[in-house]
N, C-alpha and C positions, 0 to 999 in steps of 0.2 A: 791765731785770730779766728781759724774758722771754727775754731770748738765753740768761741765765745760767741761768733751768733748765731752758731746752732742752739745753745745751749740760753740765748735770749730768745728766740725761737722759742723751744720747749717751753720756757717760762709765760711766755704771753700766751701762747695757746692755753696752756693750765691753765693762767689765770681766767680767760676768758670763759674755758669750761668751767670754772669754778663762777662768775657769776652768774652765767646760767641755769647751774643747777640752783644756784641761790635765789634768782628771782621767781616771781611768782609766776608770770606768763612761760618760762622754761620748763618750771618744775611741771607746768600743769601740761605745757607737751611733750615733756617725756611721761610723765605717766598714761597719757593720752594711748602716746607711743607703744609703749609699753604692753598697755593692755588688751591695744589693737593685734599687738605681736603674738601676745601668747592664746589672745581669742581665735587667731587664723593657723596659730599651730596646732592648738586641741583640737579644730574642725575637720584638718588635714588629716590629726591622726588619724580621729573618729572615722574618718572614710576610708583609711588606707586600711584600719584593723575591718573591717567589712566584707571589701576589697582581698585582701587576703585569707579569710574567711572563706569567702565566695569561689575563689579558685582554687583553695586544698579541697574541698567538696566535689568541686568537678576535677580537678585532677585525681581523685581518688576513687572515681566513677569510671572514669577514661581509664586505670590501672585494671579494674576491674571486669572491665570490659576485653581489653587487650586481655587479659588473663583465660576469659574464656572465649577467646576466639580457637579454631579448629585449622585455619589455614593464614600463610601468612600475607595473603591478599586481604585478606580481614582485618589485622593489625593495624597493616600500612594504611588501608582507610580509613581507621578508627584515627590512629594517629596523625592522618594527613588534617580531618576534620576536627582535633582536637588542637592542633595547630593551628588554623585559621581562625578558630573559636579566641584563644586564649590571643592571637595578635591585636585581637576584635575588643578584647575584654578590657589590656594592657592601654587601648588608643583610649578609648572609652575614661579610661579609669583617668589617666591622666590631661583629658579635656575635662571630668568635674575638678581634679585637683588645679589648674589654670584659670575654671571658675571660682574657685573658692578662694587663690591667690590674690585676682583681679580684685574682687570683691572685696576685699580690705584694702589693697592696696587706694581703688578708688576712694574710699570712706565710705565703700553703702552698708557696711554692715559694724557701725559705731557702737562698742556697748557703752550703755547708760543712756543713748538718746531714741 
């Protein structure tokens, strides 16, 4: 017996996704849906590939650095400051990504309106 109304379960859920996707007012919020999804995920990458950008440059700067330094009190500076730098960078970076979540999530950034 419990297969049978699991299994009327599953049936009425389908069906109900099935007239959703069928009716008009559904079909037009998932597409809604949809496109709000993949407009806040290109935005995300767009800033993450930036963002990652941004930090192999200065980590490649900060290597460079370390490289020529003459004592190892030098280093350990270089790297103390390139440490706080990059915690800095990391906070930063993921307060725009939480704006840019927000911001679809609210609906302020609808495309097509």
């Amino acid at each position: 017996m419990t297969s049978m109304s699991k299994t009327s379960r599953l049936s009425d859920a389908m069906r109900s996704t099935h007239e959703l996707a069928l009716s008009g007012e559904g079909s037009r919020a998932l597409a809604v849906a949809t496109e709000t999804w993949f407009s806040a995920a290109a935005e995300c990458q767009r800033e993450m590939m930036g963002f990652v950008s941004m930090r192999l440059e200065k980590d490649g700067e900060t290597t460079r650095e370390i490289m020529a330094c003459k004592t190892p009190t030098d280093a350990a500076a270089i790297q103390t400051r390139w440490l706080e730098e990059t915690l800095r960078d990391y906070n930063a970076e993921m307060t725009k990504l939480m704006t840019i979540c927000t911001k679809y999530a609210n609906g302020g950034a609808r495309t097509g309106r």
